[in-house]
C-alpha positions as a Python dict, from the first residue, in 0.01 Angstrom:
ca = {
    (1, 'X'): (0, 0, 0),
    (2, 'X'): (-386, -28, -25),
    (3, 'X'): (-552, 99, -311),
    (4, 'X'): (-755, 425, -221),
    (5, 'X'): (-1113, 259, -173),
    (6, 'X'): (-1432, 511, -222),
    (7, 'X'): (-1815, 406, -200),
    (8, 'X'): (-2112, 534, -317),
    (9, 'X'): (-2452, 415, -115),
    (10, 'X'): (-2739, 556, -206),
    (11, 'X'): (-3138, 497, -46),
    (12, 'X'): (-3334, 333, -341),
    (13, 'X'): (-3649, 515, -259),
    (14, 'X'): (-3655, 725, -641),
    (15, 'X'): (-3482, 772, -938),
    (16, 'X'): (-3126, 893, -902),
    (17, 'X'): (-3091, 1279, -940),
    (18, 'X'): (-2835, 1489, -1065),
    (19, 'X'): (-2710, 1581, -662),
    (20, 'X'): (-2699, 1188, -631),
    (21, 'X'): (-2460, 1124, -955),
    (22, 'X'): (-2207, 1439, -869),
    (23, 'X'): (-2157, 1207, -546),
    (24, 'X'): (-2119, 927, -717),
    (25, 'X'): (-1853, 1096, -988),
    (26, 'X'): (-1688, 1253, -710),
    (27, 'X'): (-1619, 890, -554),
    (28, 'X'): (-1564, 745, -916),
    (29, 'X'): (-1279, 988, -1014),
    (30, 'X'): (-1094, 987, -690),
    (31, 'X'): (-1131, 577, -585),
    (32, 'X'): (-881, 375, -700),
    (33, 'X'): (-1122, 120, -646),
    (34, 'X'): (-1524, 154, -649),
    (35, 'X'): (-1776, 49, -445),
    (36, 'X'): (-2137, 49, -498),
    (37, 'X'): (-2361, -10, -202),
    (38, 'X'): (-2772, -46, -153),
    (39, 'X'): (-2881, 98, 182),
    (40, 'X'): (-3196, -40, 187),
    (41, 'X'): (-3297, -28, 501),
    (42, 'X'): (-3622, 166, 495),
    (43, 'X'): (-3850, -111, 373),
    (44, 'X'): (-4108, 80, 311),
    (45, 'X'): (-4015, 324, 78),
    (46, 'X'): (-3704, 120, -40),
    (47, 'X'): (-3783, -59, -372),
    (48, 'X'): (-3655, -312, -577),
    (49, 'X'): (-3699, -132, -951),
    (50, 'X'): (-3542, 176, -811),
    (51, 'X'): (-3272, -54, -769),
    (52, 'X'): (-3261, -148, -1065),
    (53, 'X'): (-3327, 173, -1241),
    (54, 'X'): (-3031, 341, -1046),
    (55, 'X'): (-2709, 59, -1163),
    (56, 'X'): (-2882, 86, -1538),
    (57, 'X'): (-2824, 490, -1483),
    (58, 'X'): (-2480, 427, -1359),
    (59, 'X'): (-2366, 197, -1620),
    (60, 'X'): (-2492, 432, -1879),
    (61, 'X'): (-2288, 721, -1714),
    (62, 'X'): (-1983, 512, -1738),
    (63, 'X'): (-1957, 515, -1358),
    (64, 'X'): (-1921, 72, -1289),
    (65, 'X'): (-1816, -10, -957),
    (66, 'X'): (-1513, -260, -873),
    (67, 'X'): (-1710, -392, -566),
    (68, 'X'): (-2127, -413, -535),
    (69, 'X'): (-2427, -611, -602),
    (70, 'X'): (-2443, -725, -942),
    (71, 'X'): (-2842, -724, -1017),
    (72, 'X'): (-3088, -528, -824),
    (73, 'X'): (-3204, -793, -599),
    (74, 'X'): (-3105, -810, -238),
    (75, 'X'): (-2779, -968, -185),
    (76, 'X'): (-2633, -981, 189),
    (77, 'X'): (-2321, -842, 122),
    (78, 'X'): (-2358, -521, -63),
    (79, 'X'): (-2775, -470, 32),
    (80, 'X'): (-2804, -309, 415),
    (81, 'X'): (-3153, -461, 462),
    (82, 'X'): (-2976, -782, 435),
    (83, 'X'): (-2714, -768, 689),
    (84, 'X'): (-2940, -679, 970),
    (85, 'X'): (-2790, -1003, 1192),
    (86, 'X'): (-2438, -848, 1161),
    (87, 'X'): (-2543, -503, 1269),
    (88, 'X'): (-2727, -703, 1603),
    (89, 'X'): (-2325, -835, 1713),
    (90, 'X'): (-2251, -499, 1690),
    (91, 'X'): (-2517, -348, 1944),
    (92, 'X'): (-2485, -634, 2209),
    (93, 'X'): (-2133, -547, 2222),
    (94, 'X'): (-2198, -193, 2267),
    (95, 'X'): (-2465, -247, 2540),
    (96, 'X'): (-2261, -516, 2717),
    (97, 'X'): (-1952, -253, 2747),
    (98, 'X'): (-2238, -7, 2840),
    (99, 'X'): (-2182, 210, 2580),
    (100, 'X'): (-2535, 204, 2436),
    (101, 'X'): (-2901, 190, 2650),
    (102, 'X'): (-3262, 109, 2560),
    (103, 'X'): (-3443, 474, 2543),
    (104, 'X'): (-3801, 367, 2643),
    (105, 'X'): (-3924, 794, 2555),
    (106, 'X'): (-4178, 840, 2340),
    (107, 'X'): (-4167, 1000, 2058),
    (108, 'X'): (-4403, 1273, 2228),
    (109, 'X'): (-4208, 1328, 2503),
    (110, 'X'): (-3908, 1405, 2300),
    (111, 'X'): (-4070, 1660, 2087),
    (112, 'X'): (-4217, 1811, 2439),
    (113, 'X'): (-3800, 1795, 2540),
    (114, 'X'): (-3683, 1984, 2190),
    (115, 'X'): (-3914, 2244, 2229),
    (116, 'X'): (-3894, 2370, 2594),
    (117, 'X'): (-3492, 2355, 2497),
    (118, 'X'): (-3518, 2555, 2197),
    (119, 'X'): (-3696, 2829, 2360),
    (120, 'X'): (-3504, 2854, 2620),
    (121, 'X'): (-3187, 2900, 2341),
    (122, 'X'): (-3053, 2555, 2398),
    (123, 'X'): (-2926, 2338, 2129),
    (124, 'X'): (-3173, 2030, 2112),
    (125, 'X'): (-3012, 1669, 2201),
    (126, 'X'): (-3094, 1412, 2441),
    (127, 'X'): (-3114, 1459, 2810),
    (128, 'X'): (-2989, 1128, 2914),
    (129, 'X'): (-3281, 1043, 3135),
    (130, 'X'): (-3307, 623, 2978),
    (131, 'X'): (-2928, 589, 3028),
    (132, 'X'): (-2976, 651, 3404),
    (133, 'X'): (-3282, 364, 3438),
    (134, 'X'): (-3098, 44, 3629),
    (135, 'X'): (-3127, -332, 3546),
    (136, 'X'): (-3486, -364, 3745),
    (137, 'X'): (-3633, -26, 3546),
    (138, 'X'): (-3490, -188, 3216),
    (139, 'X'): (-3708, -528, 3321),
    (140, 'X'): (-3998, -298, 3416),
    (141, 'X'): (-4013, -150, 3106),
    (142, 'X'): (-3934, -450, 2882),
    (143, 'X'): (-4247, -659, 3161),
    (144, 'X'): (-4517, -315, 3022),
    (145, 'X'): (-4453, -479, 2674),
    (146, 'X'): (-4270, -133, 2541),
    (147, 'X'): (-3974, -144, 2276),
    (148, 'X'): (-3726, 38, 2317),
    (149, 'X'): (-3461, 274, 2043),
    (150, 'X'): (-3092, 204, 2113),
    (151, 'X'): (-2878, 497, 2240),
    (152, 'X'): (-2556, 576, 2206),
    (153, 'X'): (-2411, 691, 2508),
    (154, 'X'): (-2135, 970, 2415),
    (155, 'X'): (-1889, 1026, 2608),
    (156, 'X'): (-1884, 1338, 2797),
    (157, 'X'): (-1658, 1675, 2828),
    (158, 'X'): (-1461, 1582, 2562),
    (159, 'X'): (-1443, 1658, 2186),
    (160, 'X'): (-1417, 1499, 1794),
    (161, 'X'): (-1193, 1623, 1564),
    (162, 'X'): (-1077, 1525, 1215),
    (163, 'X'): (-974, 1669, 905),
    (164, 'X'): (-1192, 1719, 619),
    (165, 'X'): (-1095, 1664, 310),
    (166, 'X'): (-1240, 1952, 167),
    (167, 'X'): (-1286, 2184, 459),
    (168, 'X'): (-1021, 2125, 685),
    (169, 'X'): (-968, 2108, 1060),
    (170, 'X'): (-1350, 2008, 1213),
    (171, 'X'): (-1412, 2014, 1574),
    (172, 'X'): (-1755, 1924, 1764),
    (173, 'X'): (-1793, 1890, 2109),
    (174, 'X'): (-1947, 1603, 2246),
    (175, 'X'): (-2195, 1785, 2512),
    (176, 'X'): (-2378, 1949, 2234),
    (177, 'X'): (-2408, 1634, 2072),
    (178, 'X'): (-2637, 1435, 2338),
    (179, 'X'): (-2712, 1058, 2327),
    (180, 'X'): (-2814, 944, 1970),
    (181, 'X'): (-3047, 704, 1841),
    (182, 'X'): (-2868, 374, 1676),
    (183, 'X'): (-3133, 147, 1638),
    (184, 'X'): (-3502, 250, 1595),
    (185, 'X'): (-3805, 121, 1784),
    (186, 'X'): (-3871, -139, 1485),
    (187, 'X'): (-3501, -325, 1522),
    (188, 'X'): (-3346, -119, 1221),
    (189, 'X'): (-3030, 2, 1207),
    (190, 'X'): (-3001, 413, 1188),
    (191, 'X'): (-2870, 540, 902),
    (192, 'X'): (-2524, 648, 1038),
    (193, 'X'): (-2509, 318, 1231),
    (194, 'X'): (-2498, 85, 942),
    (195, 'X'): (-2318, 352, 728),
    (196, 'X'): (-2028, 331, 927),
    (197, 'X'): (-2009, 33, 1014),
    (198, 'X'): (-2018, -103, 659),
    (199, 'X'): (-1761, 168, 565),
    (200, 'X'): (-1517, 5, 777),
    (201, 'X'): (-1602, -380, 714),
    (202, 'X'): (-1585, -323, 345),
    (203, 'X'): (-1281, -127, 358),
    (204, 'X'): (-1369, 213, 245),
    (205, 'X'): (-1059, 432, 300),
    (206, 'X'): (-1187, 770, 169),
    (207, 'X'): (-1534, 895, 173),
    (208, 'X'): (-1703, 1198, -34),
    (209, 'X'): (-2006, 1302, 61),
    (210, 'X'): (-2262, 1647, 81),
    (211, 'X'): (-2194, 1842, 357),
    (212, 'X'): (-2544, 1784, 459),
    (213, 'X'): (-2392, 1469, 612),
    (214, 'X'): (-2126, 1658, 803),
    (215, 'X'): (-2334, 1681, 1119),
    (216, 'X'): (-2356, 1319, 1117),
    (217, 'X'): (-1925, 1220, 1074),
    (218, 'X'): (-1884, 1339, 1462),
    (219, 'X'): (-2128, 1007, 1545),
    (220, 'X'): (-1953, 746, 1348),
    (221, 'X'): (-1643, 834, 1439),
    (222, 'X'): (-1724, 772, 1844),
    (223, 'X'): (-1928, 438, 1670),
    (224, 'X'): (-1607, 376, 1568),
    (225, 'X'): (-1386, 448, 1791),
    (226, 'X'): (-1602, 249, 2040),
    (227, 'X'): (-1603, -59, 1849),
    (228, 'X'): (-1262, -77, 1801),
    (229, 'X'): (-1316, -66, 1385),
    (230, 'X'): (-1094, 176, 1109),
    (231, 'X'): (-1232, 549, 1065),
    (232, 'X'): (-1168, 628, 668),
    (233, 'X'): (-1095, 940, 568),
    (234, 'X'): (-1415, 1216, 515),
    (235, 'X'): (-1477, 1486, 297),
    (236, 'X'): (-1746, 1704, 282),
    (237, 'X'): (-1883, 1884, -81),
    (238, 'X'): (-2114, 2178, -96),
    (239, 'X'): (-2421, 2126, -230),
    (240, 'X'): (-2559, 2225, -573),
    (241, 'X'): (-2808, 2501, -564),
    (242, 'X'): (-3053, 2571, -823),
    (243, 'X'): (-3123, 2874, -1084),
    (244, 'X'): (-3257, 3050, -806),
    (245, 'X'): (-3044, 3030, -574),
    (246, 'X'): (-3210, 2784, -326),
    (247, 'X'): (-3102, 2365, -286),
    (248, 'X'): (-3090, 2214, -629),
    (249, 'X'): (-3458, 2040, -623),
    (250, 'X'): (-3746, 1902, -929),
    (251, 'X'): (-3880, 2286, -849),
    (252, 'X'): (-3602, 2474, -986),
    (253, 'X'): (-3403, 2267, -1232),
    (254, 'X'): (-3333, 1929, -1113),
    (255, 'X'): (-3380, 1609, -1317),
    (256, 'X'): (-3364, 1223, -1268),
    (257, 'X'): (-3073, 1111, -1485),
    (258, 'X'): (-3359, 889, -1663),
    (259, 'X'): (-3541, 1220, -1737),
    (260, 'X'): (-3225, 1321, -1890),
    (261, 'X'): (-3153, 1047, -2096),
    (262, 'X'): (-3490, 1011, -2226),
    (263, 'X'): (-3430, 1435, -2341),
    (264, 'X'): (-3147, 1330, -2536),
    (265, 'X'): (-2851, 1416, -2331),
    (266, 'X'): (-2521, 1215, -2360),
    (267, 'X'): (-2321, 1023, -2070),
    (268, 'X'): (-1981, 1268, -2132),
    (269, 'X'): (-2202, 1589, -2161),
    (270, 'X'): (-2362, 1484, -1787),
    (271, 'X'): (-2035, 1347, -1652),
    (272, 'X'): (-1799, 1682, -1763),
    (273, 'X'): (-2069, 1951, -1667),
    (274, 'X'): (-2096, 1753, -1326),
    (275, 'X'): (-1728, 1708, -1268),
    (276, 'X'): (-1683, 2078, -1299),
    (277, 'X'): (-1966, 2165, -1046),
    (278, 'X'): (-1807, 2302, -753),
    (279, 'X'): (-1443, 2104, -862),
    (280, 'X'): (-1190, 2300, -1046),
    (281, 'X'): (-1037, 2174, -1392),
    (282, 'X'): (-698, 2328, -1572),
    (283, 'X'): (-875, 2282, -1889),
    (284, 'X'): (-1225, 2332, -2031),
    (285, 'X'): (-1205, 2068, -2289),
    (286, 'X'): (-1408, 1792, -2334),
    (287, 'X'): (-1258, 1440, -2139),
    (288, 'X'): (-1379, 1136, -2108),
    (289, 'X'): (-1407, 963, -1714),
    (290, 'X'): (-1034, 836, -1755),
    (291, 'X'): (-964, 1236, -1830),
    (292, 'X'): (-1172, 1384, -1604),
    (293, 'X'): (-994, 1097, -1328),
    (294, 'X'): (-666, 1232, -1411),
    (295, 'X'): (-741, 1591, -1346),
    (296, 'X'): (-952, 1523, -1041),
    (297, 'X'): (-790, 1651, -700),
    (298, 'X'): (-997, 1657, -391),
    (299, 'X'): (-779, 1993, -295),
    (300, 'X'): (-973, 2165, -615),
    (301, 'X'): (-1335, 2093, -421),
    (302, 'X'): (-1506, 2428, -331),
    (303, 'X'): (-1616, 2488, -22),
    (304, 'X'): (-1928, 2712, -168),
    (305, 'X'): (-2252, 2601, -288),
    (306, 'X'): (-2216, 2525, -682),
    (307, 'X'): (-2510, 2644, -908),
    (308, 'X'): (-2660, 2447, -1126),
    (309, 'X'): (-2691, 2569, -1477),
    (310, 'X'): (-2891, 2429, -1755),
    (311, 'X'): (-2680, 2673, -2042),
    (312, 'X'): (-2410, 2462, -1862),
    (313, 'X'): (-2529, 2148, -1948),
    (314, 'X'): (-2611, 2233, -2282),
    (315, 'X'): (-2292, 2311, -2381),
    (316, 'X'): (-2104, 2024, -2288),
    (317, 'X'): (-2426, 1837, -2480),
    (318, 'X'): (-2343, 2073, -2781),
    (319, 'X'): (-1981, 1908, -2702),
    (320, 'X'): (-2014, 1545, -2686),
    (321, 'X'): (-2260, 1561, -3015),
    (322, 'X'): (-1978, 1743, -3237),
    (323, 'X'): (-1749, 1468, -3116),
    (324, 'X'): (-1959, 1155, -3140),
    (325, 'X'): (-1809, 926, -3382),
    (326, 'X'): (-2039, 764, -3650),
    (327, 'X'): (-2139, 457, -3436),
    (328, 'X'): (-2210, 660, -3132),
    (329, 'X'): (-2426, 953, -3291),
    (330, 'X'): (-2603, 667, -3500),
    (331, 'X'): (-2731, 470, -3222),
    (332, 'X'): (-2815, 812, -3003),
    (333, 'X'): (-3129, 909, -3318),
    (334, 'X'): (-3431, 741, -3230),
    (335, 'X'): (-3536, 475, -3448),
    (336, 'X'): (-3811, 680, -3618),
    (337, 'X'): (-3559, 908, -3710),
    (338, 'X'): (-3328, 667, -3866),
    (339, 'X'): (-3579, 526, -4088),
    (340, 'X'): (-3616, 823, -4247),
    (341, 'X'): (-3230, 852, -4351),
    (342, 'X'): (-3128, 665, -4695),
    (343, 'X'): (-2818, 418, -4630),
    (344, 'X'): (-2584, 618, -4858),
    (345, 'X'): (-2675, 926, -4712),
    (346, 'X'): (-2619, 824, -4343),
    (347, 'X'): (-2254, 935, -4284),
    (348, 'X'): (-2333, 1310, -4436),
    (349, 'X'): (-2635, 1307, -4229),
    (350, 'X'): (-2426, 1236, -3923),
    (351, 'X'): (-2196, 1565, -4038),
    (352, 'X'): (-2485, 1792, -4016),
    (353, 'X'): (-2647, 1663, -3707),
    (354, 'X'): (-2301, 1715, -3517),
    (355, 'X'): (-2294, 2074, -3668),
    (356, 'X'): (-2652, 2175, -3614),
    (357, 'X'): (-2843, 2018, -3383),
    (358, 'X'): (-2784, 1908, -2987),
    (359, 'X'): (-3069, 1652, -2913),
    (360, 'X'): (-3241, 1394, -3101),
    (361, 'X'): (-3540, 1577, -3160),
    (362, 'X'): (-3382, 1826, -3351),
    (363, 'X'): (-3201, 1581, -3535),
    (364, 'X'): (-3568, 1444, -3657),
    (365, 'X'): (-3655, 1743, -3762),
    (366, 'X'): (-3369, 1786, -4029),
    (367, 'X'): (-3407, 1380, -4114),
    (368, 'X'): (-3808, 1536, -4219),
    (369, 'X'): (-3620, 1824, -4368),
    (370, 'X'): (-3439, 1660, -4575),
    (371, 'X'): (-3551, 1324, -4698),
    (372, 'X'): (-3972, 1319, -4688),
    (373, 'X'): (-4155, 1541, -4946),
    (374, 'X'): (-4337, 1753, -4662),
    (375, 'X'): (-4218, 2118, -4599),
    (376, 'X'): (-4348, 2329, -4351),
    (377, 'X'): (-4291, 2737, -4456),
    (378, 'X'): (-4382, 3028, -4218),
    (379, 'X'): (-4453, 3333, -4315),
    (380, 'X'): (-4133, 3472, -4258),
    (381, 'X'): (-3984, 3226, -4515),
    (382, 'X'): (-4303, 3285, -4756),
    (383, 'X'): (-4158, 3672, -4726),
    (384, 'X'): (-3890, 3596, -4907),
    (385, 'X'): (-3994, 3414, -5133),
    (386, 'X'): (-4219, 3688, -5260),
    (387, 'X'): (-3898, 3929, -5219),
    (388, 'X'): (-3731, 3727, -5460),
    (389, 'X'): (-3994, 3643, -5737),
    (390, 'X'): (-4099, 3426, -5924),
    (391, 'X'): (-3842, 3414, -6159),
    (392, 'X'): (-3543, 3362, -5904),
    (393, 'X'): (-3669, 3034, -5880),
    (394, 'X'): (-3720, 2958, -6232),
    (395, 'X'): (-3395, 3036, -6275),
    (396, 'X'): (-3254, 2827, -5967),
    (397, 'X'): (-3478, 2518, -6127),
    (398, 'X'): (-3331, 2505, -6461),
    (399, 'X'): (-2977, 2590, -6264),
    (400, 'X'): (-3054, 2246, -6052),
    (401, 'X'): (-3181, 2012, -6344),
    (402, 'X'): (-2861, 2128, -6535),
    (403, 'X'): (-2591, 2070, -6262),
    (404, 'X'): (-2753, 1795, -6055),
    (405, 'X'): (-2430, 1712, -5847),
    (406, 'X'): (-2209, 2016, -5879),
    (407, 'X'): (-2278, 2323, -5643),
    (408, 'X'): (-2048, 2534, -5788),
    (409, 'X'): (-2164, 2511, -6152),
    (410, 'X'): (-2516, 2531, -5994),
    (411, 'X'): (-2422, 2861, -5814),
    (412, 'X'): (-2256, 3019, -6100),
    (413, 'X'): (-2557, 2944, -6323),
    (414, 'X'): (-2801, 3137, -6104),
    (415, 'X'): (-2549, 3439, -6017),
    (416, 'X'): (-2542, 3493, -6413),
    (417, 'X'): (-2910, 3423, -6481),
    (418, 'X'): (-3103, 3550, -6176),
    (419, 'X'): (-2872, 3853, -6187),
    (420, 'X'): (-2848, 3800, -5729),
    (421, 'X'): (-2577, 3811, -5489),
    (422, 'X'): (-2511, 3758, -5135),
    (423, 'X'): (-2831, 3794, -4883),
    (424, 'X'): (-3029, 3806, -5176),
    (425, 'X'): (-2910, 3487, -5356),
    (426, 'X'): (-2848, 3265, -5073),
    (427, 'X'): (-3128, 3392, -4819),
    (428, 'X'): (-3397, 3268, -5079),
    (429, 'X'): (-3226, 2953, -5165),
    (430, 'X'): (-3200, 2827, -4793),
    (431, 'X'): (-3530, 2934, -4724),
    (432, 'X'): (-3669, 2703, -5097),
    (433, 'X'): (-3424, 2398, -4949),
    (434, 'X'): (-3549, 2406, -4624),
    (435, 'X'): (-3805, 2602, -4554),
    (436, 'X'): (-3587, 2752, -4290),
    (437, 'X'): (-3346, 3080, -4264),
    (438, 'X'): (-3108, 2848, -4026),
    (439, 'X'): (-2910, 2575, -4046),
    (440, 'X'): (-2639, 2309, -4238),
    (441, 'X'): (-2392, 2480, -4483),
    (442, 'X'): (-2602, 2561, -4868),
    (443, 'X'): (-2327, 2311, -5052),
    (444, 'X'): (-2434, 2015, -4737),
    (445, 'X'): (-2770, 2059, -4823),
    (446, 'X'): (-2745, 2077, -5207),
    (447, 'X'): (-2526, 1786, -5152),
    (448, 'X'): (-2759, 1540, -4934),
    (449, 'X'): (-3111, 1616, -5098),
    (450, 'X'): (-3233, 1424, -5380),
    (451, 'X'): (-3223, 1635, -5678),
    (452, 'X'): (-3582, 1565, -5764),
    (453, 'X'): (-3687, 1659, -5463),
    (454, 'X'): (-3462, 1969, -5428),
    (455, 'X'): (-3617, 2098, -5790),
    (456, 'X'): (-3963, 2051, -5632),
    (457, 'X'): (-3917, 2255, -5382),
    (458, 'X'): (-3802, 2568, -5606),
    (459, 'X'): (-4070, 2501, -5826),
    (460, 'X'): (-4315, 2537, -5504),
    (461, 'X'): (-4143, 2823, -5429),
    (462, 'X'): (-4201, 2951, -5744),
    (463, 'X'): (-4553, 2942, -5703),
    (464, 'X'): (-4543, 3045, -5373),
    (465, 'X'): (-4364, 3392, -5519),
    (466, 'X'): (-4676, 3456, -5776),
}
């Protein structure tokens, strides 16, 4: 028995967005075997460093194919625009069995055609009128120097059906499809053309897609069926809406996976949040791709829009940080912030970025915190320093120069000295080590911070309580 074979092919005309890499999971977790393909075919938006942009954004996600092109530069059997002579076999055979025609209309006179149907409440689709022209017309045409689309010519009073992996039983009638455009003016292949074609050369057995391609799986299946070549399997996803309700776009939420990467976000946090977007999972814990695999079923899919939610996001990013080991977490800080962290200190500093902090950013700001001289204090934090006077601080200064290394001793001193006790006593204290009311555990902090630099800042703060 085959392996199940899934595909992801994706138009390198921008960065890859987050609607692009859910289609890509989707295939990832239920292929037994990968396939990554370029369609390339529209030269002129089609470029090479999108290519190259998009397989760097998948092998950071984790998501490698089995099958594909292994650099970004065209290779003829996993780029489209490179396989242009095999698509040509395919149309002569279609036009010597008659099933496709040169369509000599322009594209004036079809938009004339669409709109007299629409208003008179008639779905729009071709009238035929190029598949009726004989061999001499054909000549005539071809002698004026005009060039031609290639048609489809579907077959008539009769029906498609198929069942959807995800929504079930699909029917579409063939009448209201009309003739459909194959190959374009310019020699390309159409998209759905080359798209199923490929599907069935490279052995794709199962196909996830967005339902916004449902419309087109009643045309490559007749492609298919005409030419004699294997239909795989099709299922349709909802799409992911936005915050406000409307298709997930850069307006209202959407980001390129680079965009995301470059904000700090983590492979597993992107991966889980997107595997759970309009699929179903027993469990809300954090899994890796091999995880997420295990629990994927294409019978958990949703048939209703998903919504995109960036408190979503965050909390599978709030996820992978806490579980980072050292190694992982290390090589996520930028290198300005890692600079700024003593050797010996590294592996506590790791501890209270996974408690306290979800991006790298915020991360840099506790690495300033902590191990440069420079405090910032707002006036909220100046507040309580004046609540707790000057001689809190005193107090907490000789408590530090005595007990250097021990919290506990250091605690005990100022509760019997200072005379202070819970809000009071640690409120103040955060706020002097700090210069913050938020944040890592008092003993982390007393722990991590150089003690000349930690009896600096109380005497500050004793100044600042005057």
């Amino acid at each position: 028995m085959h392996p199940r074979k899934t595909r992801f092919a994706p138009s390198p005309t921008g960065l890859i967005h987050l609607g692009n890499v859910r289609t890509a999971l989707f295939s990832k977790l239920y292929g037994q075997c990968f396939l990554l393909r370029i369609e390339d075919t529209d030269q002129a938006r089609s470029r090479e460093e999108f290519v190259a942009a998009l397989m760097d954004d998948m092998r950071w996600l984790g998501l490698t194919w089995d099958e594909g092109p292994l650099s970004a530069k065209a290779a003829a059997d996993y780029h489209q625009s490179q396989r242009g002579r095999l698509y040509d076999d395919y149309f002569l055979r279609l036009v010597e069995e008659g099933l496709a025609y040169p369509c000599f209309c322009s594209p004036t006179e079809l938009e004339i055609a669409r709109k007299v149907q629409l208003s008179a409440g008639q779905p729009p689709r071709y009238s035929g009128k190029c598949g009726r022209l004989n061999h001499d017309d054909i000549a005539a045409k071809y002698a004026e120097g005009l060039k031609p689309t290639l048609r489809f010519r579907v077959p008539k009073d009769a029906v498609v059906e198929f069942d959807d992996l995800v929504r079930g039983p699909q029917r579409f009638t063939n009448n209201d499809i009309g003739d459909f455009i194959i190959r374009r003016a310019d020699g390309s292949a159409a998209f759905f053309f080359c798209n199923a074609i490929d599907d069935a050369l490279m052995g794709v057995s199962h196909v996830l897609r967005g339902d916004d391609h449902l419309s087109n799986t009643p045309r490559q299946i007749m492609i298919l069926r005409a030419l004699d070549l294997p239909l795989p399997s099709y299922g349709h996803t909802a799409l992911i809406l936005g915050d406000d309700g409307a298709p997930l776009s850069k307006r209202n939420g959407s980001r390129s996976i680079r965009e995301l990467r470059e904000e700090g976000y983590m492979p597993l946090a992107i991966n889980n949040m997107l595997a759970r977007l309009g699929h179903h999972y027993d469990c809300e814990t954090l899994l890796d791709l091999d995880g997420l695999s295990d629990g994927f079923r294409v019978e958990n899919l949703g048939k209703s829009p998903a919504r995109f939610d960036l408190t979503h996001l965050n909390h599978w990013q709030e996820l992978a940080v806490r579980t980072a080991d050292d190694v992982t977490l290390w090589h996520w800080l930028p290198q300005d912030t890692r600079i700024l962290v003593p050797e010996p200190q590294e592996s506590a500093f790791l501890d209270i970025v996974r408690s306290n902090c979800r991006f790298p950013h915020e991360a840099h700001q506790w690495a300033a915190i902590l191990f440069s001289d420079a405090l910032e204090r707002n006036a909220e934090v100046l507040d309580i320093a004046v609540q707790a006077g000057e001689s809190f601080f005193r107090v907490a200064y000789d408590a530090a120069a005595q007990h250097p290394d021990d919290y506990p001793a250091f605690l005990e001193y100022l509760k019997r000295h200072a005379g202070a006790k819970g809000k009071g006593l640690f409120q103040p204290l955060r706020a002097a080590f700090t210069g913050r009311l938020d944040g890592p555990e008092l003993p982390k902090l007393y722990a991590i911070m150089e003690p000349h630099r930690l009896r600096m800042r109380l005497a500050e703060f004793a100044q600042s309580a005057q």
